[in-house]
C-alpha positions as CSV (number, residue, x, y, z in Angstrom):
1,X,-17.0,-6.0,-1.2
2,X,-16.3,-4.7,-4.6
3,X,-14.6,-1.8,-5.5
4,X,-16.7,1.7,-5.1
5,X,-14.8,4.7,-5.2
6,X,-12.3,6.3,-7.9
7,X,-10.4,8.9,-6.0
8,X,-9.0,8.4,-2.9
9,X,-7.1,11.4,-1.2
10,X,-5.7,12.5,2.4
11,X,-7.0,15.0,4.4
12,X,-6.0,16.8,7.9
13,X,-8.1,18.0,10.8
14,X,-6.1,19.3,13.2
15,X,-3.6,17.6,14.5
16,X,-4.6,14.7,12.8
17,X,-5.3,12.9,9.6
18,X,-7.7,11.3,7.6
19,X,-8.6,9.6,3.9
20,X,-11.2,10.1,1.9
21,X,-12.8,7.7,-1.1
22,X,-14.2,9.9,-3.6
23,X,-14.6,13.1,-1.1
24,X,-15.8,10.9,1.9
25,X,-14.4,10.0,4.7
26,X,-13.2,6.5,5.2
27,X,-14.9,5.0,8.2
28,X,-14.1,1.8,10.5
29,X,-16.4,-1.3,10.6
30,X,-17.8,0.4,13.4
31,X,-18.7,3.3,11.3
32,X,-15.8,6.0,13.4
33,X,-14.1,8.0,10.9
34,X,-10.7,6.3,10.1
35,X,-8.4,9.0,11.9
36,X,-4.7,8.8,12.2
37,X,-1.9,10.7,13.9
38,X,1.0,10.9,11.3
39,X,0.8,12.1,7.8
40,X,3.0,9.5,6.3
41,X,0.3,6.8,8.1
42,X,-2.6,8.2,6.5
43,X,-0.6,8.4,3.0
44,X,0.4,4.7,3.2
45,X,-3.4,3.7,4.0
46,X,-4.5,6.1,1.0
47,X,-1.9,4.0,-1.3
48,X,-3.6,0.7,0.1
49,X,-6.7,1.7,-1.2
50,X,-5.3,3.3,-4.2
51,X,-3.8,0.0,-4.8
52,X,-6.9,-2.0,-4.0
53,X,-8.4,-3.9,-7.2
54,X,-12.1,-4.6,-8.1
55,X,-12.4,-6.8,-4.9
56,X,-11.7,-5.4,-1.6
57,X,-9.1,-8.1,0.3
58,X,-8.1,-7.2,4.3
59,X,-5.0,-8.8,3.9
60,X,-4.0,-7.0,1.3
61,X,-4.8,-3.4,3.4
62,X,-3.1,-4.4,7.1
63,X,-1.9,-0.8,8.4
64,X,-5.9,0.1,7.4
65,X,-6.6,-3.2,9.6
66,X,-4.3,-1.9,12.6
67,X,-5.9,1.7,13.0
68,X,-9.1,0.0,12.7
69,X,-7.9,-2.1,15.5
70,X,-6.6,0.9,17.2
71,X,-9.9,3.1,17.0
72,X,-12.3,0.4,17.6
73,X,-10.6,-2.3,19.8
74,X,-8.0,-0.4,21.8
75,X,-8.9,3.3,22.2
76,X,-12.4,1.8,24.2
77,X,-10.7,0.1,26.9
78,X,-7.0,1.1,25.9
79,X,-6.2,-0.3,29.8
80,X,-7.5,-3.6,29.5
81,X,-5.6,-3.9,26.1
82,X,-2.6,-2.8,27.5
83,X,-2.4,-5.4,30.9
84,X,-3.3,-8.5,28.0
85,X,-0.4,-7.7,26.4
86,X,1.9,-6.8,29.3
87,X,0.9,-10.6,30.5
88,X,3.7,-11.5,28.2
89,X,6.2,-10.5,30.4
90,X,5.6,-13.8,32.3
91,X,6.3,-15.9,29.8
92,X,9.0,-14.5,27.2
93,X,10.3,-16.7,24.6
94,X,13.7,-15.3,24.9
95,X,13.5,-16.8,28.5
96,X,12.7,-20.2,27.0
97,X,15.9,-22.0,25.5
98,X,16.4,-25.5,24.0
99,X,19.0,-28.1,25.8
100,X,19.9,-29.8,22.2
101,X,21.0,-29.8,19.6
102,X,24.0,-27.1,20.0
103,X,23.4,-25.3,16.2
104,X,19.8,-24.1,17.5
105,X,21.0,-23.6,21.3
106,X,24.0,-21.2,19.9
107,X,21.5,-19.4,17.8
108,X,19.1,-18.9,20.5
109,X,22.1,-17.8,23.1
110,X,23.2,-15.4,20.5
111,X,20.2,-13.3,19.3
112,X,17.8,-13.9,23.0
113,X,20.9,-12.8,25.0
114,X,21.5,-10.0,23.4
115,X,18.0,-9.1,23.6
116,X,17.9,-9.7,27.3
117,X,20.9,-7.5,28.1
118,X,19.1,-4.7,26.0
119,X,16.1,-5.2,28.2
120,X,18.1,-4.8,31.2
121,X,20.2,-2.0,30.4
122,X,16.8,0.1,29.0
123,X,14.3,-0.8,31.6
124,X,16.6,-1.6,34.7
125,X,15.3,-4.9,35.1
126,X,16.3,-8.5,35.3
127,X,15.2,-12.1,34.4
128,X,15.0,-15.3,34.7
129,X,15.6,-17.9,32.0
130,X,15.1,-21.8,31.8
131,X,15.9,-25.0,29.4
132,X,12.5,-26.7,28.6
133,X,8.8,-25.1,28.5
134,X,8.8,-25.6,32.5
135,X,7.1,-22.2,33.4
136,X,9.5,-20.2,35.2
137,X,8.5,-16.8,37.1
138,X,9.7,-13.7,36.6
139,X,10.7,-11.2,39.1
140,X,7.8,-8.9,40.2
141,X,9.8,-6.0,39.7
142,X,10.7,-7.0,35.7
143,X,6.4,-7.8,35.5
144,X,5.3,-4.6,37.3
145,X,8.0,-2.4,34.8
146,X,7.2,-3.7,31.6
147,X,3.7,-3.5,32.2
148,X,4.0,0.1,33.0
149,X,5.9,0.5,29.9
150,X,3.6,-0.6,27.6
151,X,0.4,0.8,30.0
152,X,1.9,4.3,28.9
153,X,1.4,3.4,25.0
154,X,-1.3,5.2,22.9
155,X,-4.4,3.1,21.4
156,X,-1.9,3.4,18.3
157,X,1.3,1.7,19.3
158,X,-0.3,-0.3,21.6
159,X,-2.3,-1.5,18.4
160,X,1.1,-1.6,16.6
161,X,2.8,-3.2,19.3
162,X,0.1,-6.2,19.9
163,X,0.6,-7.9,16.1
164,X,4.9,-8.0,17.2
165,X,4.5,-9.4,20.4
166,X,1.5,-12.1,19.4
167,X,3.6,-13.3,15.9
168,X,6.6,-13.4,17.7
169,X,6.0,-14.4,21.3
170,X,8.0,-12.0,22.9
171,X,7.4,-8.6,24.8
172,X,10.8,-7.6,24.7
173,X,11.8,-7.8,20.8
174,X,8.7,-6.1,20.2
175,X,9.4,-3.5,22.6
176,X,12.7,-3.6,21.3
177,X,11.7,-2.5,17.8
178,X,9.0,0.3,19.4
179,X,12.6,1.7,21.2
180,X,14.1,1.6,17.8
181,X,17.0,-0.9,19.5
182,X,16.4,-3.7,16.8
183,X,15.3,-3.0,13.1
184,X,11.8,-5.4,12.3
185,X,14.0,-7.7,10.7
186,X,16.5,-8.2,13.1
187,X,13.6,-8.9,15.8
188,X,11.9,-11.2,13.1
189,X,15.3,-13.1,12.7
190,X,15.0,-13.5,16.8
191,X,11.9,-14.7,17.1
192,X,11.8,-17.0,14.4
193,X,14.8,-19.2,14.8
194,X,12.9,-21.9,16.2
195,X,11.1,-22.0,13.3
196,X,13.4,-21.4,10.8
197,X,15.9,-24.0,12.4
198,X,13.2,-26.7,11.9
199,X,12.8,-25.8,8.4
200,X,16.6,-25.8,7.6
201,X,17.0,-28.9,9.2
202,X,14.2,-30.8,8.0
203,X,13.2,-29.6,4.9
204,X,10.7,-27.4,3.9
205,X,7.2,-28.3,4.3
206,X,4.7,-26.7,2.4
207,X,1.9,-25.7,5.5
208,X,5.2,-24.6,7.6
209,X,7.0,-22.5,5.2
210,X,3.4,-21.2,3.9
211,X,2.6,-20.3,7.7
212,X,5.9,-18.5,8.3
213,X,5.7,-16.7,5.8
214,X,2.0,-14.8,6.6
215,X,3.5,-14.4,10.3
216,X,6.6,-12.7,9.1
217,X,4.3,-10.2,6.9
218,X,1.8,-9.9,9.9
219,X,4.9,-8.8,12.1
220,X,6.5,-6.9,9.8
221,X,3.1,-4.8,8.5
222,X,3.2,-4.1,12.4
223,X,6.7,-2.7,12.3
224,X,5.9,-0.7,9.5
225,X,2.4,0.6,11.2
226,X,5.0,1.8,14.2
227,X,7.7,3.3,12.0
228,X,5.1,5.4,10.3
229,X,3.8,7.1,13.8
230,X,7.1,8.4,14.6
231,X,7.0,12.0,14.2
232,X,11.1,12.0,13.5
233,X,10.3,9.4,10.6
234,X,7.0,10.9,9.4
235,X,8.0,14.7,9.7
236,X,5.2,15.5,10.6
């Protein structure tokens, strides 16, 4: 779609907040006015379509792609969104760890323990780990509390939170970075070492450093979507 409007500007309605293209309000592609709960969220989707050139390009826009997610996708059913992604509590990649060789096992000890012991302190909960991609269950208890964490999430986070946990594999970094506990690129530097280890050993690839790269700015657009609906970073 080309390029339409000349003006775009942020509006408020109640306790929430809107942007308009030339006076009108911006819709999602289900036609719902685009509606956000945080000034500074609605100011950095105004900039992406201040930014926008003649041709309209998603992946340039992604926190106007996440509230579209979150008003269309997750507000209708925000329960069954919520239990999908809870489902990755069975199956964490920090529970996951390589035998060999000792570089990547260290790495992985280092940054997924820590991560671990964060997740048991905050949620009171505990975990199993394993060598190999063997499945390995969880305890109830750790399934039943994380799921209630994240089934207590607004369409918004929720939204926010999905992109984290899908790029990276992990429910806990991603909660971890909802919390405030790890910064987006310390979770990004947990999740990825698999991937980056292959990379540094190997050599770059084109097709693996190229598909890195657009997952890192997928996770970290969703980081940025989270910071920006905290009211003690927004002031709102």
């Amino acid at each position: 779609m080309k390029r339409f409007w000349k003006e775009v500007s942020v509006e408020t309605s109640g306790a929430d907040w809107g942007v308009a293209l030339d006076g009108k309000p911006l819709r999602t592609p289900a036609r719902v006015a685009l509606s956000v709960p945080s000034r500074a969220l609605a100011e950095a989707i105004a900039g992406e379509w201040r930014d926008c050139g003649e041709t309209i390009d998603p992946r340039a826009m992604p926190l106007t792609g996440l509230a579209n997610a979150a008003i269309d996708r997750v507000a209708p059913d925000r329960p069954a969104f919520a239990a999908g992604l809870a489902r990755y509590a069975e199956a964490d990649l920090a529970c996951y760890r390589s035998e060999w060789p000792p570089d990547l096992v260290e790495r992985q000890v280092a940054a997924w323990d820590a991560l671990l012991a964060w997740a048991r302190r905050r949620f009171d909960v505990d975990f199993a780990s394993t060598c190999g991609l063997m499945h390995v269950a969880q305890p109830p208890a750790t399934v039943e509390r994380l799921a209630h964490e994240v089934a207590a999430l607004d369409a918004f986070r929720l939204a926010g939170l999905s992109p984290l946990v899908t790029v990276g594999g992990s429910l806990i970094a991603g909660l971890a970075v909802l919390d405030g506990a790890l910064t987006a690129a310390e979770a990004w530097n947990a999740v990825s070492i698999d991937e980056r280890w292959q990379i540094e050993t190997w050599g770059d690839d084109a097709e693996a450093v190229a598909a890195l790269d657009n997952r890192k700015r997928d996770f970290m657009a969703a980081a940025s979507f989270l910071a920006l609906l905290d009211p003690d970073l927004t002031g709102r």
